[in-house]
Structure formats: structure tokens, C-alpha cells
C-alpha positions in Angstrom: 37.9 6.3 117.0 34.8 4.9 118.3 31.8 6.2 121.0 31.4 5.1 124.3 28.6 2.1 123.9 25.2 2.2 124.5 25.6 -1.6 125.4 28.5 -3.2 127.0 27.9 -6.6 125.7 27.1 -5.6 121.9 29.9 -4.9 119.0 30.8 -1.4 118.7 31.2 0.3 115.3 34.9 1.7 114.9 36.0 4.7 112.6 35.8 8.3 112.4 33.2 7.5 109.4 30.9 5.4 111.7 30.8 7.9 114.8 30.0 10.6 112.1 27.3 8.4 110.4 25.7 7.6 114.3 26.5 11.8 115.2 23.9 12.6 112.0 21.3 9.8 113.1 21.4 11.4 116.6 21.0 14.5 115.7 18.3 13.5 112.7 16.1 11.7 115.5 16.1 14.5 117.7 15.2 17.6 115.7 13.4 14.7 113.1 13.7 17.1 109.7 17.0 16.7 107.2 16.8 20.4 106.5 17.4 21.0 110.2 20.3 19.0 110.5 21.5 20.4 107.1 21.0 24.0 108.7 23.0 22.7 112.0 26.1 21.4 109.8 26.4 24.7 107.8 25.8 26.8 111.1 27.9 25.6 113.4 29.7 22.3 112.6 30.9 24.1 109.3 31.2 27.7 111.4 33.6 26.4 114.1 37.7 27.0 114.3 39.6 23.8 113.0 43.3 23.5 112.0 42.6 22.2 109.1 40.0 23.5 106.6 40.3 20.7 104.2 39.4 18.3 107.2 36.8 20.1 109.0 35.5 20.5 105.1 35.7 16.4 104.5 33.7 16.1 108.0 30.6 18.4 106.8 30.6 16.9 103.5 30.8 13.3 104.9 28.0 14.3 106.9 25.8 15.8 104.1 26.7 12.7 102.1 25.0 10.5 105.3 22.3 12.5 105.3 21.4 12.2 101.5 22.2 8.6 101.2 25.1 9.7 98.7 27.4 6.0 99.1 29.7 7.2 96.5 30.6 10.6 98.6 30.1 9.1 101.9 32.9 6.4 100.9 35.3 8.4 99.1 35.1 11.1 102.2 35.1 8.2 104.6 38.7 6.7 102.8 39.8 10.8 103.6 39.0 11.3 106.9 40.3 7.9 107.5 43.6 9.3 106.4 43.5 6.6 103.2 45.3 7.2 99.8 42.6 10.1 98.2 43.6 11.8 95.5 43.3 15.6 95.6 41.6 15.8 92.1 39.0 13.4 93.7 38.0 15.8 96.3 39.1 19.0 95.5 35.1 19.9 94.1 33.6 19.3 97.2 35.7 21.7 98.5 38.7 20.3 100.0 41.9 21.2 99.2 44.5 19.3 100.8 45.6 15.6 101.5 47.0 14.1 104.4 50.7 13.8 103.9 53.4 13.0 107.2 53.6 16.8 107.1 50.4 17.7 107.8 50.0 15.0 109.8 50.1 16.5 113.2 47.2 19.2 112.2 44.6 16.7 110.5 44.9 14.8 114.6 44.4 18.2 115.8 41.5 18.4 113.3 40.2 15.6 114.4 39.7 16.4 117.9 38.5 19.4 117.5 36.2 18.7 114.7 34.7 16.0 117.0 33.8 18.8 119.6 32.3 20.6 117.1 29.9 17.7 115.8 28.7 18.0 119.6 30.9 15.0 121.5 31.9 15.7 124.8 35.7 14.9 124.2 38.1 12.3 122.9 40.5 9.9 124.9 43.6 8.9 122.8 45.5 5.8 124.3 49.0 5.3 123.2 50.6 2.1 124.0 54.2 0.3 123.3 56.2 3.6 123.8 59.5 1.4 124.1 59.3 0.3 120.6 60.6 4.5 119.9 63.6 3.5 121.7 64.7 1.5 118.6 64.6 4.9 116.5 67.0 7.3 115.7 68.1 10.1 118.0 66.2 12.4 115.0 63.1 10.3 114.9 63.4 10.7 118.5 63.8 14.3 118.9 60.6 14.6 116.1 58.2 12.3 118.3 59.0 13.9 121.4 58.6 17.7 119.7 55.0 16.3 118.1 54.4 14.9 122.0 54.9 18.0 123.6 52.7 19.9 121.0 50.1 17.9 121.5 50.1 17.9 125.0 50.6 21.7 125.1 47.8 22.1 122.9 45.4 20.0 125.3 46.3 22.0 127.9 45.6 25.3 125.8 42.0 26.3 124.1 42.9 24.3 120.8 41.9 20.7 122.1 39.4 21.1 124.8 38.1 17.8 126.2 41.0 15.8 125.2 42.9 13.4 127.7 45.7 11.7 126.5 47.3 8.6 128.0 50.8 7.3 126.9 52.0 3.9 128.5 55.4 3.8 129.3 57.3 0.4 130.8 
């Protein structure tokens, strides 16, 4: 996950972590008061419809963490939202409640997307690449992909995933 650059030519920060961290300095420069930004993240970002609670929870928290210079939070939410090995005791105070797992999988990218929209980006483009490498799976893990596919794209096309474009190459 990364933003569209303000400069072509210079090295563009990657991770869900750093497009929150720059989404908080944004919005921090423009209404220039922490309590404002606080008031935003707990009134709307907080406030709007996401799949998953834990995630959308992780997010604001992240967030918060950023905008009180609180490293130890901001890393351990960061390793969450990046979908890294968190333990549920490690998180569970600040509020959040479930860990990614390959069955919950499909909802914390839904999460994502929308969560993104809520933090005030316009949409996200997803590229997927190398789609004859699933031909080398089994007719389940097949059938499985090609359900999750559909979802997705049915969900794009439906109020859950609004300014999402997907792209899949296939040769």
C-alpha cells in the first residue's frame, strides 16, 4: 500500500503504517491542533462501517499512537495492520479483539479498503499479477480463489468497497 507521489523522481514510503502516519500529518497540518485531529479520528474515522472492528479499531489506535509520538503502540499496531504475527493478548487492551488468521482474511482486505476511505483517500487500486501460477493448484484451492475473486469484485461493484479498481493480469 502506498500513496500516489508528490514527486515522481523521489522514493515513496510503502505500508499501510506509512500512508497512515503521512494521512495524520496531513490532516495535523491542515486543521494545525492534535485535539482536532483526535476529535476527527473518534468522529468519523472511528464512526464509519468497516468489516472488521478489530481492524478499523487497530487503524484509529495506530493513528492516535502517531499522533502522540507513542513508538511502542505505533509499532506493535503497525506489525497488526501489516497482517504480522501479533498476539491477541498484546492488543486485546487497546481494544482489538481479533487476529488475522487465513479465515478472516478476506474481511481484514475488505477492511482495508474501506478503512482507507474512511481516513479520507479517494480510493485504492489493487494490482494482481502472475495469475498462471494458480493453475499449479488444486481444483479446491482453485474453486476457493475464484469464490474469494468473485466476492471481491462483487463487493467493488456494491456499496462495501467504493473507490476500489481492481486489475488482475492474466497471460
Amino acid at each position: 500500500v502506498e500513496l500516489a507521489p508528490d514527486d515522481p523522481h523521489a522514493m515513496q514510503d510503502r505500508g499501510i503504517d506509512a500512508v497512515l502516519r503521512t494521512v495524520v500529518q496531513r490532516k495535523l497540518a491542515e486543521v494545525n491542533h492534535k485535539d482536532e485531529v483526535r476529535k476527527w479520528l473518534h468522529d468519523t474515522v472511528d464512526r464509519t462501517r468497516v468489516e472488521s472492528h478489530a481492524f478499523r479499531r487497530a487503524g484509529v489506535r495506530f493513528m492516535e499512537a502517531v499522533l502522540d509520538q507513542d513508538r511502542d503502540n505505533e509499532d506493535l499496531l503497525g506489525s497488526f495492520l501489516r497482517g504480522e504475527d501479533v498476539e491477541l493478548s498484546e492488543v486485546k487492551g487497546m481494544g482489538v479483539r481479533e487476529t488475522l488468521e487465513s479465515k478472516s482474511a478476506l474481511r481484514f482486505l475488505l477492511s482495508l479498503v474501506q478503512f482507507l476511505r474512511a481516513a479520507g483517500l479517494p480510493g485504492l487500486l489493487v494490482l494482481f499479477d502472475e495469475m498462471d501460477r494458480v493453475m499449479s493448484l488444486t481444483a479446491k484451492r482453485r474453486m476457493i480463489l475464484a469464490d474469494n475473486l468473485r466476492e471481491l469484485i462483487d463487493s467493488t461493484g456494491q456499496s462495501r468497497l467504493p473507490g476500489m479498481l481492481w486489475v488482475y493480469a492474466v497471460p
